[in-house]
N, C-alpha and C positions, 0 to 999 in steps of 0.2 A: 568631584570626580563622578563620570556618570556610570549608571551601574551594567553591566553586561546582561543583555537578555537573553536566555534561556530557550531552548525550543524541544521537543519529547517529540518527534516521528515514531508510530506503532506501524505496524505492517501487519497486515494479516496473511499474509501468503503462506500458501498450503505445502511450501518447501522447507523442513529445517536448515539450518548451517552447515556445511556450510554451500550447497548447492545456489546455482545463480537463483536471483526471483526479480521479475519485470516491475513485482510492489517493492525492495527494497531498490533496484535501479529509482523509479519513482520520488522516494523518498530521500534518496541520498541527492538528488537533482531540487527537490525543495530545500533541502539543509543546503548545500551549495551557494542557492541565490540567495537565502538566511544571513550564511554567513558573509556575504559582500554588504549587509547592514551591521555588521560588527554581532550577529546572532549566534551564539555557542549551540551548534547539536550537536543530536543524539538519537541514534537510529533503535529501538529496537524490534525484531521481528518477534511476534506472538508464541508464536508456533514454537521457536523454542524455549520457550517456559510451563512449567504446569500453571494455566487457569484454572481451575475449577468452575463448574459452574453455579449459578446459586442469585442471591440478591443480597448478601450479605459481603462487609467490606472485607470481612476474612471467614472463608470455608472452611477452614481449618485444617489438619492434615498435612499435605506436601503442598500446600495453593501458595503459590508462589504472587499471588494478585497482590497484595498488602502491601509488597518493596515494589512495584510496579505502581499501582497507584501514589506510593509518595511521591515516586518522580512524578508522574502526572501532574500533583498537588502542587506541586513544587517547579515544577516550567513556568515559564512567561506564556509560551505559544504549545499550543498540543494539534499536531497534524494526525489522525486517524486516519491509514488508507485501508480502506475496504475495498481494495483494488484487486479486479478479477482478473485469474489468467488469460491471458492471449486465448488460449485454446477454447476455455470457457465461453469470453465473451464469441468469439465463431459459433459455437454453438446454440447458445441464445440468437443471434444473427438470425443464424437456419432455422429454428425453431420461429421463428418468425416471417418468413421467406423462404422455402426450401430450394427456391433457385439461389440465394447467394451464395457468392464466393469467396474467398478469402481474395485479399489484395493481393497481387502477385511484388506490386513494390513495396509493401512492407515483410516482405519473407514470409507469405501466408500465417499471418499473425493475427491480421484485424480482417473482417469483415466492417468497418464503418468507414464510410467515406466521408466522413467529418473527421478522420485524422488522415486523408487524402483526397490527391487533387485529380487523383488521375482518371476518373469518371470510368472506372471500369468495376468499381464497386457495385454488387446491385443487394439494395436494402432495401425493406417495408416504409 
């Protein structure tokens, strides 16, 4: 019998639960195509848990990292998104170009026209 792989998606998205987040759409769209190789996820988003910060495996206190890393430990596949808001990455964009625009056919979401085709994107 062969043994079912595991996969641990984190999200960092600057949204608790239960609000939408474009990192946990992200991630639940890697566990998706995961799981059509027979791959068991599991999404969690950071932000709702107390991290602590530190270098230590346990900060001790409310640090909730210690049952977070065992899953880590314990996956087959570990997806870490450090995936920035829509609104963010537009602003880095500008910050970069003060003429860009957001794309009008992604719902003013992206300024990168490397996730569109429509050549009305203007980037550095």
């Amino acid at each position: 019998m062969t043994k079912t792989l595991t996969a641990l998606a984190i999200t960092c998205s600057l949204k608790p639960s239960p609000a939408e987040s474009s990192s946990d759409l992200l991630g639940s769209q890697i566990l998706d195509a995961l799981a059509e190789h027979d791959v068991a996820g599991t999404l969690v988003r950071a932000v709702d848990h107390v991290i602590s910060p530190g270098v230590e495996a346990d900060m001790g206190g409310d640090d909730e990292w210690p049952t977070l890393r065992q899953r880590v430990l314990a996956a087959d596949i570990l997806d870490q998104l450090f995936a920035e808001g829509a609104q963010l990455g537009a602003v880095r964009a500008r910050e970069r170009n003060p003429r860009a625009l957001p794309c009008q056919r992604l719902g003013n979401r992206r300024a990168n026209a490397a996730a569109c085709a429509c050549h009305q994107c203007i980037h550095a």
